[in-house]
C-alpha positions as semicolon CSV with decimal commas, in nm:
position;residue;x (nm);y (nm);z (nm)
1;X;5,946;-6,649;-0,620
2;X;5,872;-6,306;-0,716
3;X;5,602;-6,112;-0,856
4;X;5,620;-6,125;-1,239
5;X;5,418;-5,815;-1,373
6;X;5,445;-5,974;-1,758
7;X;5,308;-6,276;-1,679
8;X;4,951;-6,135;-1,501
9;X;4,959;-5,932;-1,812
10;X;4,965;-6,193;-2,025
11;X;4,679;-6,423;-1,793
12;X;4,410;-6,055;-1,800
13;X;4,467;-5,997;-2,158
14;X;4,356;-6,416;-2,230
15;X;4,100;-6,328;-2,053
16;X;4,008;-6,010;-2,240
17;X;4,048;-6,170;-2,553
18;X;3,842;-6,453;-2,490
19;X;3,552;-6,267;-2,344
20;X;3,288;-6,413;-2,590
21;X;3,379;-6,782;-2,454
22;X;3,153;-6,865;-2,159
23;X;2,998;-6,514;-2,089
24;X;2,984;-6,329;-1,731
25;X;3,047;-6,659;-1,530
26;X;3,342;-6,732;-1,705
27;X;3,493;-6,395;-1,759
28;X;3,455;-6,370;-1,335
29;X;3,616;-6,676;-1,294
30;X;3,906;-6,630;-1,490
31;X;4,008;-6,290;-1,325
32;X;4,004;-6,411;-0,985
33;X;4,201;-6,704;-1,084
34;X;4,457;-6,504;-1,254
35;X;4,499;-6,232;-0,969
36;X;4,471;-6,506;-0,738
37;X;4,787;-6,699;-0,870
38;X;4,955;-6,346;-0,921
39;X;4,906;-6,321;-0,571
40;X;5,041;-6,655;-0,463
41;X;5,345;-6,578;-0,635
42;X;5,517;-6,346;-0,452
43;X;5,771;-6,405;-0,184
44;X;5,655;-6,267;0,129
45;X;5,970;-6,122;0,434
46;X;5,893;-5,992;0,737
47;X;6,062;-5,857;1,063
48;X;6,025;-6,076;1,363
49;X;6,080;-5,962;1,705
50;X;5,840;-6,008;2,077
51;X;5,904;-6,219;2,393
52;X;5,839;-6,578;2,336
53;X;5,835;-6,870;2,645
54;X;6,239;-6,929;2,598
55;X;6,298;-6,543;2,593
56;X;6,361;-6,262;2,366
57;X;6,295;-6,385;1,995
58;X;6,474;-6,169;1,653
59;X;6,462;-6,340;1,383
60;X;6,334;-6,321;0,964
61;X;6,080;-6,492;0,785
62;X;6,000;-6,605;0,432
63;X;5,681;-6,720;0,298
64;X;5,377;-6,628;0,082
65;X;5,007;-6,618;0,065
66;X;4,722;-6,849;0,014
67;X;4,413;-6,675;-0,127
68;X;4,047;-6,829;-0,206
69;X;3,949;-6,701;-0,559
70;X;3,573;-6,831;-0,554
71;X;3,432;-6,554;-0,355
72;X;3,646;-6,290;-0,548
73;X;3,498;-6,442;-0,869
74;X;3,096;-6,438;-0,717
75;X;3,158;-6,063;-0,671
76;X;3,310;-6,020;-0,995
77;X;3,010;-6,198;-1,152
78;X;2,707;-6,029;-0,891
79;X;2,889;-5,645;-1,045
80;X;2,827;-5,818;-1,405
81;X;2,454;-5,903;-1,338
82;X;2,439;-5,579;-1,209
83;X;2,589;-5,353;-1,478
84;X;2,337;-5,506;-1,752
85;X;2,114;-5,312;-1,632
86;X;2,269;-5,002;-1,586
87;X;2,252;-4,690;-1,822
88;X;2,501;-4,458;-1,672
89;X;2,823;-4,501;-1,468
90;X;2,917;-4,772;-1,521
91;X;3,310;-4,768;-1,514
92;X;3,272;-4,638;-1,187
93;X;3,066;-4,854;-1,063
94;X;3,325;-5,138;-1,228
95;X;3,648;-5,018;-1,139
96;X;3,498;-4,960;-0,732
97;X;3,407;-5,303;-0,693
98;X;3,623;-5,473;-0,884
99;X;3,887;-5,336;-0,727
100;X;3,742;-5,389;-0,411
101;X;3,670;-5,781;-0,490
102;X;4,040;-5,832;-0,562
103;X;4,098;-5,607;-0,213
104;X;3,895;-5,856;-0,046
105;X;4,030;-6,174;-0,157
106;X;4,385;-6,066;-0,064
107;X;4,284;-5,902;0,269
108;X;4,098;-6,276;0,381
109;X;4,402;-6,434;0,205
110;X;4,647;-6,634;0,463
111;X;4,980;-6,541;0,497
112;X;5,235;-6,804;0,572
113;X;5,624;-6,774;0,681
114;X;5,887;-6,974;0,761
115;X;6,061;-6,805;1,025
116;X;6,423;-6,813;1,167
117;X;6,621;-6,647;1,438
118;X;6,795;-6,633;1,771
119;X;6,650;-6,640;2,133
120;X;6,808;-6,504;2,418
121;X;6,719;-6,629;2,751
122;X;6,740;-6,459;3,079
123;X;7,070;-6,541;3,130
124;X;7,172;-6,346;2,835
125;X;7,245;-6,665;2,679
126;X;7,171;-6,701;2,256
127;X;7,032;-6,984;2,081
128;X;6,905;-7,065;1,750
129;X;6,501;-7,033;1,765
130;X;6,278;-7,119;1,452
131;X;5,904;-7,163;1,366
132;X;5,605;-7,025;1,180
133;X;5,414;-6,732;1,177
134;X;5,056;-6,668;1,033
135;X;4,891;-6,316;0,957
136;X;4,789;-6,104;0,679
137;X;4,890;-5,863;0,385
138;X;4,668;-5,572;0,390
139;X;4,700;-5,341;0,047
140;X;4,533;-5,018;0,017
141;X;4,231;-5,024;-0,222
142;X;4,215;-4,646;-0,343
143;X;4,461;-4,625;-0,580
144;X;4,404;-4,976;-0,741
145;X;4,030;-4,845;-0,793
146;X;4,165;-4,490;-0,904
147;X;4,406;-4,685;-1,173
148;X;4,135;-4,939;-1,294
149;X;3,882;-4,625;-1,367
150;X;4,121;-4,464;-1,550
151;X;4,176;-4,777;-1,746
152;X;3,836;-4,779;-1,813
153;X;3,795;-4,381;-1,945
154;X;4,098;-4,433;-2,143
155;X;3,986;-4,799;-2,258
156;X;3,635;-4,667;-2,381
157;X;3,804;-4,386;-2,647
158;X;4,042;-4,651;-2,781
159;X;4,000;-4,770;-3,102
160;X;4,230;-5,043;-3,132
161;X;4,489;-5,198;-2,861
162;X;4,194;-5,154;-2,596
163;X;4,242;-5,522;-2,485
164;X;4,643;-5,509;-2,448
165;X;4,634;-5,151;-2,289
166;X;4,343;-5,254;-2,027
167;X;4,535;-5,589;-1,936
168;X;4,875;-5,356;-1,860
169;X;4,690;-5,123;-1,689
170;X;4,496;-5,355;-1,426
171;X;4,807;-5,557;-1,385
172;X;5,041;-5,266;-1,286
173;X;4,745;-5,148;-1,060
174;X;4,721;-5,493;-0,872
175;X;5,149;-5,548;-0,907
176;X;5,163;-5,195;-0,682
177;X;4,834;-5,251;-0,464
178;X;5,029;-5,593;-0,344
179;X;5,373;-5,455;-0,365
180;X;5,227;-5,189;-0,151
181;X;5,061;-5,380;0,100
182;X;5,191;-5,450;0,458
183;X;5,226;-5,780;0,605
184;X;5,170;-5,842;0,970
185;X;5,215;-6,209;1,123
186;X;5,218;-6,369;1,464
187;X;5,458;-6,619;1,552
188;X;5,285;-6,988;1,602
189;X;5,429;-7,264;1,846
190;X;5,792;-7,218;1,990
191;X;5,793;-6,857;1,863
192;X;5,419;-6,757;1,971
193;X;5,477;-6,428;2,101
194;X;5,658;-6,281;1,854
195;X;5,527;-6,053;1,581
196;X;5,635;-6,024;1,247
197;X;5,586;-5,696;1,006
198;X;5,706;-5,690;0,635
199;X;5,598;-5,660;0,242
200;X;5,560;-5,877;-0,076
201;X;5,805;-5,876;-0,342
């Protein structure tokens, strides 16, 4: 699987569109689910190299990442609460920690790879070596929080098309904040040891 920037698109501008179903509680539910199963998505390869117990492990792994949405979506809906009662700034204060919501759901996230390779052993002998590998994918939140104000500004003279143009904007924003992001594993069972470093796709 890949990342499909059309398709998170399509889930943010549903949600934009039915905004006036279920108020704040809904409205935060629905964006963590949708960046959530953008996230989930994407194919995840990595780099894997270290010592392991059988001897010097290369190898390449393939996996994804496993994110929990619900305490994406309390954030999302605590900045809500909080923005009713607010009379100035408030895109900034919406882009920052939205943005940083979404950061935090994919930093916590799991990442999970299937990884396969070659060990050689002290007596410079090769053999096939597989396993998995757990880590991370760590994006940087800056620009994703610089794109979704600018959304905002731009959003807030619009006239018509705000919707559409807000739901491309925030899902370009996330598509490079993950696409962006590095992924760091460590090798589990016969490959513990080994370390793997790559990116989402």
């Amino acid at each position: 699987m890949v990342l499909v920037l059309s398709a998170l698109k399509d889930d943010l501008l549903a949600v934009f569109q039915s905004m006036r179903d279920g108020g704040d509680k809904a409205f935060a539910d629905k964006i963590a689910a949708a960046c959530k199963k953008f996230a989930e998505s994407g194919s995840i390869t990595t780099v894997d190299t270290g010592a392991v117990s059988a001897g010097t492990f290369t190898g390449a792994g393939t996996g994804g990442i496993s994110c929990d949405d619900v305490p994406c979506a309390d954030a999302i809906m605590a900045v809500c609460t909080t923005m009713t009662g607010m009379t100035s700034g408030g895109d900034a204060y919406l882009a920052a920690q939205l943005a940083a919501a979404i950061h935090n759901m994919v930093l916590t996230g799991e990442v999970n790879c299937n990884v396969t390779g070659s060990v050689v052993a002290l007596s410079g002998t090769a053999s096939p070596l597989s396993g998995t590998a757990k880590g991370t994918l760590t994006g940087v939140l800056a620009p994703m929080q610089a794109a979704f104000l600018s959304a905002f500004q731009s959003m807030s003279k619009m006239t018509e098309g705000g919707d559409d143009y807000l739901a491309a904007q925030m899902a370009a924003a996330f598509d490079a904040y993950l696409k962006g992001g590095i992924a760091a594993t460590q090798g589990q069972g016969a490959i513990s040891g080994s370390a793997g470093a790559g990116a989402m796709t």
